[in-house]
C-alpha positions in Angstrom: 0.0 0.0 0.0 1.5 3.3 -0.6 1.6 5.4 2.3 1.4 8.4 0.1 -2.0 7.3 -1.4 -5.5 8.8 -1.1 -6.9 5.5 0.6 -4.3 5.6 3.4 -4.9 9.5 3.8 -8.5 8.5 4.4 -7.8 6.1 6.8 -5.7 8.5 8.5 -8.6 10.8 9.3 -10.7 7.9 10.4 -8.2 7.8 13.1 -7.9 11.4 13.1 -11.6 12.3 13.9 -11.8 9.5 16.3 -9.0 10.9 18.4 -9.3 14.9 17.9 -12.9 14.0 19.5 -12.5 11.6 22.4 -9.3 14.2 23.4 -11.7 17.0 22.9 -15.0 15.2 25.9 -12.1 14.1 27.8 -10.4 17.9 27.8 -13.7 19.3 29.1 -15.0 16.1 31.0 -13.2 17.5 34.5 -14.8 20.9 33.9 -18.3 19.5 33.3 -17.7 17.0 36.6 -17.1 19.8 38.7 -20.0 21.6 37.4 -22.4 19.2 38.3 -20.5 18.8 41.5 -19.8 15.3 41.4 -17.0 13.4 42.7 -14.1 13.2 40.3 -13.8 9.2 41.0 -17.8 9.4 39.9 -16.8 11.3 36.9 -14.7 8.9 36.2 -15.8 5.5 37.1 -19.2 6.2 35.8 -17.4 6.3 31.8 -15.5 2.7 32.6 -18.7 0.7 31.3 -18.0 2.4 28.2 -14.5 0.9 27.8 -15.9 -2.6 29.1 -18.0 -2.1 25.6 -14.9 -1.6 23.9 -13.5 -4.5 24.9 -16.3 -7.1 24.8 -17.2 -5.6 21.2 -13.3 -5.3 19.2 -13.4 -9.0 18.8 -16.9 -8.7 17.4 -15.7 -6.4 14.9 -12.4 -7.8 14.0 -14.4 -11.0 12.7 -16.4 -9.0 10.8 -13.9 -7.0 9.0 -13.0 -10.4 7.9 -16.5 -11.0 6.7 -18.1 -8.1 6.4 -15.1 -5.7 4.6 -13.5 -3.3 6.2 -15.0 -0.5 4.6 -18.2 -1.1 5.9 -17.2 -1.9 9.2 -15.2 1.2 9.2 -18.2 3.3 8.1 -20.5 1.7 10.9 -17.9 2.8 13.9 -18.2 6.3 12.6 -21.8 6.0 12.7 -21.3 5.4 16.3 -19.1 8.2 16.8 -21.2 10.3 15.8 -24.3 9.7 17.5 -22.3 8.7 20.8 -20.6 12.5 20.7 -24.2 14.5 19.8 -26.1 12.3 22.3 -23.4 13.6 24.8 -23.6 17.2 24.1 -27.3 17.1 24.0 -26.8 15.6 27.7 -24.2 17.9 28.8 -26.4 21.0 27.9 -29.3 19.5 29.4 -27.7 19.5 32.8 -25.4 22.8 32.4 -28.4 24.6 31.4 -30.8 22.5 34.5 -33.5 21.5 31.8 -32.4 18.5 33.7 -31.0 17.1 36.8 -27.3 17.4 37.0 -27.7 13.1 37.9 -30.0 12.4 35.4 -28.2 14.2 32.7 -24.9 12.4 33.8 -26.0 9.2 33.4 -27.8 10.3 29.9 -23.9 11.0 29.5 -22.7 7.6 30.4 -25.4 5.9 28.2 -24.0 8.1 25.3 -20.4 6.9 26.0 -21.5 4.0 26.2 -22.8 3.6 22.7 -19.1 5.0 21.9 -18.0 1.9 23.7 -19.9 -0.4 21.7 -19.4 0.8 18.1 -16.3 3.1 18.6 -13.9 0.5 18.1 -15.4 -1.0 15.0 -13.2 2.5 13.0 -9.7 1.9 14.2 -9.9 -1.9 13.8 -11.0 -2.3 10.2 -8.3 0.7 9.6 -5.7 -0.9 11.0 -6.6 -4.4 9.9 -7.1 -2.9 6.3 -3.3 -1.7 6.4 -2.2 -4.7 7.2 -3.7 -6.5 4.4 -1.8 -4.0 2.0 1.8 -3.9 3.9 4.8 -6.4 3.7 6.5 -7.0 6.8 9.3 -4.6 5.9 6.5 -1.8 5.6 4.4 -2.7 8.3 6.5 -0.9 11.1 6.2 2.6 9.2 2.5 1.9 8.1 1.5 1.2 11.8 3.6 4.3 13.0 2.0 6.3 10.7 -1.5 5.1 11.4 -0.8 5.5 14.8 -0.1 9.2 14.1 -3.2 10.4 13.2 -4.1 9.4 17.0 -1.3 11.6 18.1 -2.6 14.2 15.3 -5.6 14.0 17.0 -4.8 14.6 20.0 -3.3 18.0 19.0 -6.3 19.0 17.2 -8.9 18.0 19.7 -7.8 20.0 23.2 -6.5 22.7 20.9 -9.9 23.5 19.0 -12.1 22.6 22.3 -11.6 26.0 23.6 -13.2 27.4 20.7 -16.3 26.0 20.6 -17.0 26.3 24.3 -19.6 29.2 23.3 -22.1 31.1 24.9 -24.9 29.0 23.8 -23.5 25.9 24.1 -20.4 26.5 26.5 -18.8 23.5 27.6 -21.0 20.9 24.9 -19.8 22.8 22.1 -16.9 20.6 21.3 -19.2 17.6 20.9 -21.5 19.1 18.6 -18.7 20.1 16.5 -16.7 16.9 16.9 -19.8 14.9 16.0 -20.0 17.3 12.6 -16.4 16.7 11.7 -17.5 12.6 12.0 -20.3 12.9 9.8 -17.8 14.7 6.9 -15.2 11.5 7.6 -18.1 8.9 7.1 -19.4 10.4 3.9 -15.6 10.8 2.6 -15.1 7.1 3.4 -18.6 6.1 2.0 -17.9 7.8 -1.3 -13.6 7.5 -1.7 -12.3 4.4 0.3 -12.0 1.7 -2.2 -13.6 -0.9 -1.0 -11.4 -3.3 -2.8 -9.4 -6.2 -0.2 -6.8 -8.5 -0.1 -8.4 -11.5 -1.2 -8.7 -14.6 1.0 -9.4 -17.9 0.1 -13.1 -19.5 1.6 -12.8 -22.1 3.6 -15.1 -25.1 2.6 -18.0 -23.7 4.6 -17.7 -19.9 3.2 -16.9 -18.6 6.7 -13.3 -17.5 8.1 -13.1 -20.8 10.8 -10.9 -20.5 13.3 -8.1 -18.2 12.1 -7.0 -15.8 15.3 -9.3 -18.1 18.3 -7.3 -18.0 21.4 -4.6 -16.0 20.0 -4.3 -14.0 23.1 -3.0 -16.8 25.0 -0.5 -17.5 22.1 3.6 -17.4 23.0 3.4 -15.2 19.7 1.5 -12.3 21.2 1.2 -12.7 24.9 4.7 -10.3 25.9 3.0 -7.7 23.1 -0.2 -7.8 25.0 0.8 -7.9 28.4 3.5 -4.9 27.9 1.0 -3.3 26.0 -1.6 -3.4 28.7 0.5 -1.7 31.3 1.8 0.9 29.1 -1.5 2.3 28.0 -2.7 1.6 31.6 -0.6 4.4 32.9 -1.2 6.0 30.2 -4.8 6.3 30.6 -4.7 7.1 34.0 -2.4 9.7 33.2 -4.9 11.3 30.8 -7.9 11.1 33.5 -6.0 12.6 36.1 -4.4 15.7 33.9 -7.6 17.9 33.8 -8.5 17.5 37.6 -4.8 18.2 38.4 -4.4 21.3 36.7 -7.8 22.6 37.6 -6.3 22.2 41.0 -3.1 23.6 40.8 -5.1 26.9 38.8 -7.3 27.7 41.4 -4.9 27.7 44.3 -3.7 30.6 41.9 -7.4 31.9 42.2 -7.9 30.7 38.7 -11.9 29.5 38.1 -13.1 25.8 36.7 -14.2 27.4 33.7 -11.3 29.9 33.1 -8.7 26.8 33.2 -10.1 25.1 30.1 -7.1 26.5 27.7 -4.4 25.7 30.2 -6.1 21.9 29.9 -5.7 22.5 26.0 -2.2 23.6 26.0 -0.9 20.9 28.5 -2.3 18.3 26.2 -1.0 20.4 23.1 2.2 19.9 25.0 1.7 16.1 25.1 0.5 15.5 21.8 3.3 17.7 20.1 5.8 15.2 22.0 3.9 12.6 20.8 4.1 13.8 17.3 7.8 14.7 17.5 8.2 11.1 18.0 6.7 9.3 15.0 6.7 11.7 12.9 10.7 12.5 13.5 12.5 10.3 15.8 11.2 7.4 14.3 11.6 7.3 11.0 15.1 9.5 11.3 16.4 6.4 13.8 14.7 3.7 12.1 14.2 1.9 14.9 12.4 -1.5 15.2 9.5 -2.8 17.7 11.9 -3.9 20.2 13.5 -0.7 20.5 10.6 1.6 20.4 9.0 -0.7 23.1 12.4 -0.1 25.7 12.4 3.5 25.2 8.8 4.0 25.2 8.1 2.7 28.7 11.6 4.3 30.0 10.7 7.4 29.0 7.0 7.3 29.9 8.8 6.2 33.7 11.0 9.3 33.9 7.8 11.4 33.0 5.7 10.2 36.0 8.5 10.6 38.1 9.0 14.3 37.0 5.0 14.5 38.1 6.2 13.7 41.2 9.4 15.3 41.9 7.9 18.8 40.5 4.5 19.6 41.3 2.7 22.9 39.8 1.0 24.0 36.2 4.8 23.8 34.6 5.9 20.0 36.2 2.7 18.9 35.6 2.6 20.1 31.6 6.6 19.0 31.1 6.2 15.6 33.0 2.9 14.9 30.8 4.9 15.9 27.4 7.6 12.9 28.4 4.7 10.1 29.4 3.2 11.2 26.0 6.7 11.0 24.1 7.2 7.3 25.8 4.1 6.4 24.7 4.5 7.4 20.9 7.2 5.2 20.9 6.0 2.5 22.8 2.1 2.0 20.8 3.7 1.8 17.5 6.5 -1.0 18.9 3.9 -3.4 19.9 1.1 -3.1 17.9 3.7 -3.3 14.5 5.7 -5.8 16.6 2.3 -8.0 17.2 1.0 -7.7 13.7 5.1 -9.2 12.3 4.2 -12.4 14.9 1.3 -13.6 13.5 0.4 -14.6 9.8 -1.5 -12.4 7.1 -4.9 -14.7 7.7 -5.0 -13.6 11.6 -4.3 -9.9 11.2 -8.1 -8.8 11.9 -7.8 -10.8 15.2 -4.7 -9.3 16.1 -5.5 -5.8 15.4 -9.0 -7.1 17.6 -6.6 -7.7 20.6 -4.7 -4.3 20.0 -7.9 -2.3 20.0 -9.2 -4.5 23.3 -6.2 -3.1 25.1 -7.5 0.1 24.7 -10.8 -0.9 26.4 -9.2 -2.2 29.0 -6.7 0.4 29.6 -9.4 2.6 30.3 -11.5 0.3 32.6 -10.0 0.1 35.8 -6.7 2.4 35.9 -8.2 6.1 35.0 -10.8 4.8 38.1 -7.6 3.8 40.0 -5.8 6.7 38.8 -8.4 9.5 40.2 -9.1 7.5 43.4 -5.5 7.4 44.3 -5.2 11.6 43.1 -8.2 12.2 45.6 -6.5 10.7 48.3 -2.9 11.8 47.7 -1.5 14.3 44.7 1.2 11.8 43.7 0.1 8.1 44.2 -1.5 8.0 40.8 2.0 8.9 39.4 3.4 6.4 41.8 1.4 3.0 40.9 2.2 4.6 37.3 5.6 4.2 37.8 5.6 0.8 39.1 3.4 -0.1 36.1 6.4 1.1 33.5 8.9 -0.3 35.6 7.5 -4.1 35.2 6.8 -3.2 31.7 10.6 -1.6 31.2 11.8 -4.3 32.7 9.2 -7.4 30.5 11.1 -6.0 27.6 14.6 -7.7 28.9 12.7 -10.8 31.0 10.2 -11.6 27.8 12.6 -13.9 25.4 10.2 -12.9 22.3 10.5 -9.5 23.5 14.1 -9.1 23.9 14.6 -10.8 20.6 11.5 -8.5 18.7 9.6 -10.1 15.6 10.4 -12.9 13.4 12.7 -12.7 10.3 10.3 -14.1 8.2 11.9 -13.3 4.7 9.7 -15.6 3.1 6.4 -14.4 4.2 5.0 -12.4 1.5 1.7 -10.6 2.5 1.6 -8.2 -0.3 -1.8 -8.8 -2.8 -1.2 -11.4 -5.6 -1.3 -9.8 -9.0 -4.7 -10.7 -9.8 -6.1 -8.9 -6.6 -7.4 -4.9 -7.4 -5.1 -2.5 -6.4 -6.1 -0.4 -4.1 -7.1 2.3 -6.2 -10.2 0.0 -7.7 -13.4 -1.5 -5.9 -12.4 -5.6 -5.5 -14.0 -8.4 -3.3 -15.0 -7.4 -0.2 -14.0 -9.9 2.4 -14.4 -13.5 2.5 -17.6 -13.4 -0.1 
């Protein structure tokens, strides 16, 4: 597939939107907690049934991205998107505006998230799995980096346009509305310019996929990818559900209002998401380094960043310690989601890229309910349990034989389309049909 094409650029907003929105609710989400006066473990632990969706439903849609296509699939997780962001706007005004109970329009909220949970992951899958069907192993590494970009991406453009759509009408809803606009463009872009053509598979004897990717989580292929990748976006997710409370704080011992601390939210995560950037977009192509190494560094660095949390509190430690857990984790994502996708064959890479988008579920689950119990009892024990987290996962890097060693050599693998599959510039096949 070439990187350069208008297929891949499409599939880079698809991750785009995704990101730029979920970055934009989770910017204002502290704001909106505090409005309603609700306990910021509430505000928190109320939004973890909509990552247990995530992860009960990715291995739904990975099988059918084999079946269905992954254009479709795509389209249908951006249907979700959408309504999931205007269903929590609508919700958000209700209560700020007291057309509603601040209780009943929070969990109106949480039922809108939760829709997110259930078809958000659907997008990211059949993108990622649809790379992989067009990538040889040699490409895979830059594809997945690239692809994992537009996250990063998007996390620059969602805290960084949420201030300007908090209006007077609207005021702290605003970004949804808008996000859940930008969605609705993506889908119809994707509905009327992805081609819809696919590597093609052969049928099994019953016309259905079989077996290919059951169980694969407890394979010795993928189980170090999974496990490091669970406690790396772990911390990493607490990390993001503790930043907006956190600064909030830190402003208004300055005298500094909830409301009036929404662009010093943007510009931290500006902060993180420009480290992010820097990373795949510059360090990683300029050093060319390979999963094994972006995995070491990743977790390292993400480790010195939560210990600069600690060792320097205020607005400044808190911004700079945040930019250095995000740079870790722009090298540590692409390591094992490329370094996953190289262990397993071409016929299980919509299960694997089901397992990679289940760790994202999970990650936010428990630890950003962890994360923002531990903040409310002491300012750094999130940042401490974060550090232990990166420390194992540092340290699984060197313990994890598969790990230590990275992906196979497989020069003979050849998972590019055979000459009589469609390029990717013309409709083909879609799926196993």
């Amino acid at each position: 597939m070439n990187l350069r094409s208008p297929a891949f650029a499409i599939l880079f907003a698809v991750s785009l939107i995704a990101a730029a929105g979920n970055m934009a609710l989770q910017s204002v989400l502290p704001a909106i907690g505090r409005e309603f006066r609700l306990s910021d473990t509430l505000v928190a632990g109320a939004f973890a049934i909509s990552a247990l969706m995530w992860t009960v439903a990715s291995p739904f849609w990975a099988r059918l991205s084999d079946t269905l296509g992954r254009k479709r699939v795509m389209m249908i997780g951006l249907a979700g998107f959408i309504v999931s962001m205007s269903g929590f706007g609508l919700a958000a005004t209700s209560g700020l505006e007291q057309w509603l109970s601040a209780g009943v329009a929070f969990v109106l909220m949480a039922v809108a998230r939760t829709i997110y949970g259930v078809f958000g992951s659907a997008a990211p899958i059949a993108s990622q799995a649809y790379v992989a069907d067009r990538t040889t192993p040699e490409q895979r590494t830059q594809a997945m980096s690239l692809l994992a970009s537009a996250q990063g991406l998007g996390t620059v453009i969602g805290p960084a346009l949420a201030p300007f759509f908090v209006l007077p009408l609207i005021g702290l809803a605003g970004p949804m509305y808008a996000f859940a606009l930008f969605g609705a463009v993506v889908l119809i872009v994707v509905w009327r310019k992805l081609p819809s053509g696919e590597v093609v598979r052969v049928p099994s004897p019953s016309g259905h996929r079989g077996d290919a990717g059951k169980g694969l989580w407890k394979d010795r292929r993928v189980r170090g990818y999974l496990l490091y990748g669970l406690f790396v976006t772990g911390a990493q997710a607490a990390n993001i559900s503790v930043l907006g409370f956190h600064i909030i704080d830190e402003l208004s011992a300055t005298g500094i209002a909830v409301r009036d601390a929404q662009p010093f939210i943007g510009i931290a995560m500006l902060a993180g998401a420009a480290a992010t950037l820097m990373a795949q977009w510059g360090l990683i192509p300029l050093l060319k380094l390979q999963p094994a190494d972006l995995m070491r560094w990743g977790a390292a660095l993400a480790l010195v960043g939560n210990l600069m949390s600690i060792a320097a509190p205020g607005y400044y430690g808190v911004v700079v310690g945040y930019a250095v857990v995000s740079m870790g984790v722009g090298f540590a994502r692409p390591g094992f989601t490329a370094g996953s996708s190289l262990s397993v064959g071409p016929h299980e890479q919509g299960a694997i890229a089901g397992l990679m988008m289940s760790l994202a579920g999970l990650s936010f689950l428990a630890p950003p309910v962890i994360g923002v119990a531990l903040y409310e009892l002491a300012e750094p024990a999130p940042f401490i349990a974060n550090a232990v987290l990166l420390a194992a996962a540092t340290a699984l890097c060197f313990i994890n034989p598969r790990l230590r060693a990275g992906p196979p050599d497989l020069p003979d693998r050849d998972e590019t389309p055979s000459p009589e599959t469609p390029p990717a510039s013309q409709p083909g096949p879609e799926g196993n049909r």
